[in-house]
N, C-alpha and C positions, 0 to 999 in steps of 0.2 A: 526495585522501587517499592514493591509490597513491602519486604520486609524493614524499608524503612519510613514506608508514610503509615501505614496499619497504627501501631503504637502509637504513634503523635497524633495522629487523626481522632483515636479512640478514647485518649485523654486531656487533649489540651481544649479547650476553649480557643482559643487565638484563631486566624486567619493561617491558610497557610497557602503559598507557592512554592509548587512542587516542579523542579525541572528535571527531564529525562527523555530520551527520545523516543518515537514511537515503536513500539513491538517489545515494551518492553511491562507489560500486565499492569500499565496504568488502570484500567479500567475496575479492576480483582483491588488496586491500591486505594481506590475513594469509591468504590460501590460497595464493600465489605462493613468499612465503617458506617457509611449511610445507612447500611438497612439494619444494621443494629441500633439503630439511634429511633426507628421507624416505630408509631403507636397503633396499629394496627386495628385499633375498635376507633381511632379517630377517619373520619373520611377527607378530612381537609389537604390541599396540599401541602407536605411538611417538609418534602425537596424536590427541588429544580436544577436539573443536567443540562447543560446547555452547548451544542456539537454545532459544529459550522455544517455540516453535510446530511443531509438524509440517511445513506450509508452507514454516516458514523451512530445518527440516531439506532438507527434499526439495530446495528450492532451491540450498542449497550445496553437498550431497551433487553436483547436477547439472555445478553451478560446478565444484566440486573433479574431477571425471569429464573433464570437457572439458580443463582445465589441464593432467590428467596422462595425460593421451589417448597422446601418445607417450611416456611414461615408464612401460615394460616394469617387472610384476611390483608395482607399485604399487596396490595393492586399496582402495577409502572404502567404508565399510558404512554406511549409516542406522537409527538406529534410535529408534521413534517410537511412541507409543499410538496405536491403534486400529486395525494391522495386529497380522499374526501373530508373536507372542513367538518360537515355534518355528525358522520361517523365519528372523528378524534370527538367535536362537543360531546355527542351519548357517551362515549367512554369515560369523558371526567364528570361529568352530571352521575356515570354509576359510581363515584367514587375514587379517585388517584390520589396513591398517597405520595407518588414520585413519578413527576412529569420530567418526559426526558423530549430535547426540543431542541428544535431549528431556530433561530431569534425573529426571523421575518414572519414565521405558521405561528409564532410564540402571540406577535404582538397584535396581529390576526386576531386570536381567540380574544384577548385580551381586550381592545377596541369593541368585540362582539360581547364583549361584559362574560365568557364564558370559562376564562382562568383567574381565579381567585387568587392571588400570591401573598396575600397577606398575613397567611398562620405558616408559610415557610419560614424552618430554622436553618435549613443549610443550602447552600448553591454550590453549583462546579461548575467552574468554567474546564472544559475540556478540550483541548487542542488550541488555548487561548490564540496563540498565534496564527494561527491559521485563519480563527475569525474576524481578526481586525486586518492580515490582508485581504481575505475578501469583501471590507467595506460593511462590519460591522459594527463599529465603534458606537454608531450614533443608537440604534441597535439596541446595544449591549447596556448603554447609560441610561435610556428609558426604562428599560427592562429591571434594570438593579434600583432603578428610583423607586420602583414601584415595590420592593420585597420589605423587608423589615428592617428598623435597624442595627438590632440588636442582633440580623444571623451572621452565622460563620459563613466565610465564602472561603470554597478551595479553587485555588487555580494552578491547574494542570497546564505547562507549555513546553514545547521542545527547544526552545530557542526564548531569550530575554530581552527583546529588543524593547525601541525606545516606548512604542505606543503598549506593551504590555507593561511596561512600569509606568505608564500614565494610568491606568487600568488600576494596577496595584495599587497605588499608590492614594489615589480618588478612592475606591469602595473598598479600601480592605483596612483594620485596624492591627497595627504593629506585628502584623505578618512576618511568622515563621519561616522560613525556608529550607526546603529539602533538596537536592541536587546530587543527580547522581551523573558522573562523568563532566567534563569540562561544559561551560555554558557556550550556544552555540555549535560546537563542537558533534561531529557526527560520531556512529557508533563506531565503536573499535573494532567491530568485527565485519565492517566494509571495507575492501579493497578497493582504492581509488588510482581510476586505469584511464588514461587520456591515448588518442592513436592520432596524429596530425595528417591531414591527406588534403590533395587540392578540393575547394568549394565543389569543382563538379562531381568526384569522387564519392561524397560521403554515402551518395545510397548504396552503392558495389562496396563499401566500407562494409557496410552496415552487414549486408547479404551474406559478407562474407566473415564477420564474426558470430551473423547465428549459424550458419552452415559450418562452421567450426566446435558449435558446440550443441549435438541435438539435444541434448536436455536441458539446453536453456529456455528460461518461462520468465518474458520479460514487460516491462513497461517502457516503452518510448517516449520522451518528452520534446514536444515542438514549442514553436514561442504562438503559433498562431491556430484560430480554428481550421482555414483553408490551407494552412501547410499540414496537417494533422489530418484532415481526409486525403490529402493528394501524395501524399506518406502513403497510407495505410492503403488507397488504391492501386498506387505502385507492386505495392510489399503483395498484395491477392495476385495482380496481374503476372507475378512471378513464380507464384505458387505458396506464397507461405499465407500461413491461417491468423488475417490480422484482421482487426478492424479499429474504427477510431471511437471515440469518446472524449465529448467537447459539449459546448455552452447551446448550440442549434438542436441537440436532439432533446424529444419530448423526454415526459419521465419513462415513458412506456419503452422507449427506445433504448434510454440508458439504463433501463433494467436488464432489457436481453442482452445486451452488448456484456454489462457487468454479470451475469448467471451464466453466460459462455466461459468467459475468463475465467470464474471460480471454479467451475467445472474441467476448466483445464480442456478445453473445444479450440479455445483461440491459442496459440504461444504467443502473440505479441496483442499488447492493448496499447497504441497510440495514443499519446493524451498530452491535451493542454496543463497549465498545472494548476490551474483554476478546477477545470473539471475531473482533476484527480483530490481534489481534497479529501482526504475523510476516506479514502479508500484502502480498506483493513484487508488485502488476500493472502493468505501463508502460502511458505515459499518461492516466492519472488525470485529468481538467483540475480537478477541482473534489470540495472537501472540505465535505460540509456539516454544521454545526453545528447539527441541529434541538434537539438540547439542549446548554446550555455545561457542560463539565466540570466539576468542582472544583477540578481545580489546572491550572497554567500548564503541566506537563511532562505532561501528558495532553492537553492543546491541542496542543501538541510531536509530539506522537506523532502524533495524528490527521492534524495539517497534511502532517506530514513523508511522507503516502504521495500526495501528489502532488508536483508541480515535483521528479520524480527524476529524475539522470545528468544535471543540470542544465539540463532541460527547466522551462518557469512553470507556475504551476497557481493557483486559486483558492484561498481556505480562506473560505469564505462563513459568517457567524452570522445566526441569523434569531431574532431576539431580542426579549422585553418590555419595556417600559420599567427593570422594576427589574433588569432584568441589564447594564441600561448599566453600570456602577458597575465589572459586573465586566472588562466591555471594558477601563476605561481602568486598570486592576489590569495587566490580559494586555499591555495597551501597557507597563505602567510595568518591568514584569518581561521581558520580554523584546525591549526598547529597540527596536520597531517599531510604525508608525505603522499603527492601522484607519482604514481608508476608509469613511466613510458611504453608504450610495446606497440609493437608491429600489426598491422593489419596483416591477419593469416591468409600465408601461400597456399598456393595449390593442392602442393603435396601435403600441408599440415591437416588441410579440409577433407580430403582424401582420407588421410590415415584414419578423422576422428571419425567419420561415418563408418568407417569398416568396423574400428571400435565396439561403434554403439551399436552397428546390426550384430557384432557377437556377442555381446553382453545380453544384446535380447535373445539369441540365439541358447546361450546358456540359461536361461528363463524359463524360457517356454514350458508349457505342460504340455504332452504330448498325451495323442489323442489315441489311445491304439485301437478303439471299436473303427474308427472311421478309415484307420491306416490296413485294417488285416487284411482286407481282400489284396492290397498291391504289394504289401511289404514282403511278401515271397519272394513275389517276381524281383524287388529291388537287392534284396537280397543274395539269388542268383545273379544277375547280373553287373554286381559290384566284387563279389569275393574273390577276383581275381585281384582287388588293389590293397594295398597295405592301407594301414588310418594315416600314414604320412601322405603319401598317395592321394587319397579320397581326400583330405583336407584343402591340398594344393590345387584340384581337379574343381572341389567345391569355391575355393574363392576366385580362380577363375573364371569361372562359370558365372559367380554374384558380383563381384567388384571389376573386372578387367572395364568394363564401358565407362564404370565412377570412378577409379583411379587414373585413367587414360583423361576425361572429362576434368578433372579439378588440376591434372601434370601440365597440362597443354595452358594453363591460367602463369598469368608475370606471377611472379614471384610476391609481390604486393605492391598495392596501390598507394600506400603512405611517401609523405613529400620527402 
């Protein structure tokens, strides 16, 4: 995407809509050009980023900060619901020469007479689709009445649907387009994996494809907030390290919840897909679909927060007979091939844990101040076994209870 918005952005005049999916350095593709465009002894606002999420604010506020690290006198203000009103006004009262913004904290300041938008020359709509499904259309047409007429607006979107060329079409003059990969279309380098099991099934589904694979670090998507806590209470009460993220928690609440996750504390974050917008974390491997959306560009969205910076990732559906129907809809629409597979057996679960405790096993850094005092004695009384010996002695020892445990499991739960 950089390499092919950078150039056009840095020369053209025109409008332009850029399509590509997320994880894929949008942000390095229209913050690059911005700050070179930026007057530095002017204090007025000269661009406007506009993110459906706080998240996404904060993230390119960071982005835009790093970029113009050495570009003296160049100020980014954020500003977002659920911090203080107060605070954002001092920050652009000291000066912003690029307000990066939520459209609701936007219009906020703006009613408070406290953002001037009137000397901006450039706007970005950033993750456009995502902000007129969450209902910011009316939003976004205040906000754009209000800039000038003569700026360039770039609009950034993963997907072209109908209300984003209403968008287009309304504030943008004979807009450019960039487009990288089919419109629509997810990234190429997600593996799309559907597993069919009975309705009651799907949570032992579910269990049973992370216990298949301990290095998965995933996102769960439910359709609701109380299926999305009753998920995610399940998934603790079983032992795995999950919790939910939805529309009911304060800002406070969904910062801990999202500072766990990036930190890699939680492996599953449950989430509506409403209160996943805007949600940038690397390495993702695995998107799971415990409910199917209703439409294809919300499939889009979801998949598209793994396989980012073009790293692969899963997008797994864990589905009833009658939602087949809607798989081969998502295949038809977005010209990509779902993979069928099996909910993992016993023995598959088994094998991959043993797996993954020897891979850590080979890792490890051994400690030897902490081991001298006993490693004599262990030493005596092992050298009687060969390393074939001691290997077989050792996984007995570690797996016989986890392999006996996951053998004694059906075979799979899939219809």
């Amino acid at each position: 995407m950089q390499e092919r918005a950078i150039p056009l952005l840095l020369t053209s005049d025109k409008d332009v809509v850029a399509l590509a999916q997320t994880g894929t350095g949008k942000t390095g593709a229209f913050g690059l050009p911005l700050l070179m465009d930026i007057e530095p002894g002017n204090r007025g606002v000269q661009a406007l980023v506009l993110a459906p999420t706080r998240e996404l604010c904060v993230q390119i506020t960071g982005d835009l900060e790093r970029f113009s690290a050495h570009m003296s006198g160049v100020k980014v203000v954020a500003v977002y619901g659920g911090s203080s009103i107060r605070d954002q006004i001092r920050a652009i009262q000291r000066g912003a020469n690029v307000i990066v913004a939520t459209p609701g904290r936007l219009l906020d300041l703006i009613g408070r007479q406290a953002a001037d938008l009137g000397t901006v020359h450039t706007v970005v709509l950033d993750e456009a689709d995502e902000m007129l499904n969450m209902g910011f259309q009316e939003d976004l047409a205040e906000i754009l009445q209000g800039t000038p007429p003569d700026k360039r607006t770039w609009l950034f979107s993963a997907t072209m649907g109908s209300e984003v060329r209403h968008i287009a079409k309304r504030y943008m003059r004979d807009a450019e387009e960039v487009q990288i990969g089919e419109r629509n279309a997810g990234a190429s380098t997600i593996q799309h994996q559907y597993a069919v099991v009975h309705a009651r099934d799907r949570l032992a589904a579910l269990k049973r494809f992370i216990d298949a694979d301990p290095d998965l670090f995933a996102i769960v998507f439910c359709r609701t907030k109380h299926e999305t806590q009753e998920l995610a209470t399940a998934l603790v009460k079983d032992g795995y390290v999950a919790d939910a993220i939805h529309g009911d928690l304060s800002q406070a609440q969904r910062d801990h919840v999202m500072g766990r996750y990036r930190a890699r504390s939680l492996q599953l974050l449950i989430a509506t897909d409403v209160a996943a917008r805007g949600i940038d974390v690397s390495d993702v491997t695995h998107v799971i679909h415990f409910d199917l959306p209703g439409e294809a560009e919300s499939y889009t969205h979801r998949s598209g927060r793994t396989a980012r910076a073009g790293r692969s990732g899963i997008s797994l559906s864990i589905i009833g007979l009658r939602d087949v129907g809607k798989i081969r809809q998502l295949e038809r629409q977005l010209k990509s091939h779902f993979k069928y597979v099996l909910v993992p057996g016993g023995g598959d679960i088994g094998k991959a844990q043993v797996v993954a405790y020897m891979h850590k096993l080979k890792g490890v850094e051994v400690d030897h101040d902490a081991l001298a005092s006993i490693l004599p004695t262990a030493h005596e009384e092992l050298s009687q076994f060969s390393k074939e010996e001691l290997i077989e002695r050792f996984m007995s020892v570690a797996f016989n209870r986890l392999i006996t445990q996951f053998r004694d499991l059906p075979t799979s739960t899939s219809t």
